[in-house]
C-alpha positions in Angstrom: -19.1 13.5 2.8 -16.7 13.6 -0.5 -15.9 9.6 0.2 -19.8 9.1 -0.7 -19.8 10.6 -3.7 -16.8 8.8 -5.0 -17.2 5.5 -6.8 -16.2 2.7 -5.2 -13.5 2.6 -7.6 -12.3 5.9 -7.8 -8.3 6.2 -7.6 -8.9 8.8 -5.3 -11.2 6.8 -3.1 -8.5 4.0 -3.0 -5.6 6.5 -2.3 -7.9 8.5 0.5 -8.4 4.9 2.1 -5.0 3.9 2.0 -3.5 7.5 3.1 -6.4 7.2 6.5 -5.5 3.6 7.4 -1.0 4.3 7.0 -2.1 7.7 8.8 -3.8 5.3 11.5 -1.3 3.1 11.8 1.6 5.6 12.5 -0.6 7.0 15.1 -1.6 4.0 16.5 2.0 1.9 16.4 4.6 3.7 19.0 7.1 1.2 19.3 7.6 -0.3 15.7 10.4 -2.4 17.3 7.4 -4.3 19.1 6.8 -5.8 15.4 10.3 -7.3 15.0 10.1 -11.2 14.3 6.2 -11.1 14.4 5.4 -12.7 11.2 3.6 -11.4 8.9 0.3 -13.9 8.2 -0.4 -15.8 5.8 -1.0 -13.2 3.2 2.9 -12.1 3.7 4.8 -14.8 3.9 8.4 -14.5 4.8 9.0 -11.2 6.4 7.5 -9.7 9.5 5.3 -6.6 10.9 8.4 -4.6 11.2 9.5 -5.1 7.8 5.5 -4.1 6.4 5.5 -1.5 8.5 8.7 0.4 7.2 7.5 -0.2 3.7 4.6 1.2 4.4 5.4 3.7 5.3 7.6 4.2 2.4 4.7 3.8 0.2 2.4 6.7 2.3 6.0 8.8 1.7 5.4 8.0 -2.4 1.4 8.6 -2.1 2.1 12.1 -0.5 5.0 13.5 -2.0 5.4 11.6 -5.5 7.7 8.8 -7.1 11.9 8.7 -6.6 12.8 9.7 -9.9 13.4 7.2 -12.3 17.0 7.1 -12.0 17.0 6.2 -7.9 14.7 3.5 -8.5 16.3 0.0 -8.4 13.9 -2.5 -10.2 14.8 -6.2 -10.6 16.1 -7.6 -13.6 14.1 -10.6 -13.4 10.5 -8.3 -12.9 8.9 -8.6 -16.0 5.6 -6.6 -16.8 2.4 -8.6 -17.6 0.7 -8.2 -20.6 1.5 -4.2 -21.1 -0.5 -2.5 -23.8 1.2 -2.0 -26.7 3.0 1.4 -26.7 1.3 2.8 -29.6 -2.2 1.8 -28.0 -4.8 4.8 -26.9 -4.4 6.2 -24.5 -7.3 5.8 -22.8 -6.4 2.1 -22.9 -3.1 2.6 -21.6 -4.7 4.6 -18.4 -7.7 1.7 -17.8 -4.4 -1.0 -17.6 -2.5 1.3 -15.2 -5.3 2.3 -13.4 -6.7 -1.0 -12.5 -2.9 -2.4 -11.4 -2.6 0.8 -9.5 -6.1 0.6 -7.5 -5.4 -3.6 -7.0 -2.1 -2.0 -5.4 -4.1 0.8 -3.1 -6.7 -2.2 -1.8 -3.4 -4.5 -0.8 -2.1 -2.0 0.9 -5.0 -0.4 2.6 -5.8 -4.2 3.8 -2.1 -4.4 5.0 -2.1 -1.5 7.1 -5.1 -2.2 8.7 -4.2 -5.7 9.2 -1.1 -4.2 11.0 -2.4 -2.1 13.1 -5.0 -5.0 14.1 -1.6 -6.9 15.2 -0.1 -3.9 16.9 -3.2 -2.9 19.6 -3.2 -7.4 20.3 0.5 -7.6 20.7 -0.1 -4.4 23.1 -2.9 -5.9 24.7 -5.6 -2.9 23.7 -8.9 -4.3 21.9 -9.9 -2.6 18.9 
């Protein structure tokens, strides 16, 4: 299979796992208004399944189709990148940084959908 010969981290291994589990979990989820005022676990704290769900969602939109331009994106003023490389760094160490937020990103995410979909078939009463 192609997933074998990838490394185990491979962007595209992270963002084929991540696409299969969101793919899974619009599949498997029906009736998203059954995750309203579930929380979330531990690992999300302050929000519930609906709320994950939508976003994502939103995310697997982003994965498959590309970013929302710059201009439609609405980042907080208080989010402050952590040590960035410095702009007039390699690039080859620019990629490593990015590449290694983005793939800690893909395993969160991948863990999150499959976590919700776990939490969907027990609320429906269907064993995985």
């Amino acid at each position: 299979m192609q997933e074998a010969r990838l490394r185990r981290d491979s962007l595209l291994l992270a963002l084929n796992s991540y696409n299969s589990a969101a793919a899974r979990m619009e599949q498997t989820v029906l009736l998203p208004s059954l995750l309203r005022d579930v929380p979330g676990g531990d690992e999300e704290p302050g929000g519930d399944l609906y709320g994950d769900y939508l976003m994502l969602k939103a995310v697997k939109s982003v994965v498959e189709s590309g970013p929302v331009p710059p201009e439609d994106c609405k980042a907080s003023e208080d989010e402050t990148p952590e040590a960035l490389p410095e702009p007039d760094a390699d690039p080859e160490s620019i990629l490593r940084f990015h590449l290694s937020g983005l793939l800690s990103v893909m395993g969160q995410l991948t863990q999150r959908s499959q976590r919700l979909t776990q939490k969907y078939l027990d609320i429906i009463g269907i064993p995985l």
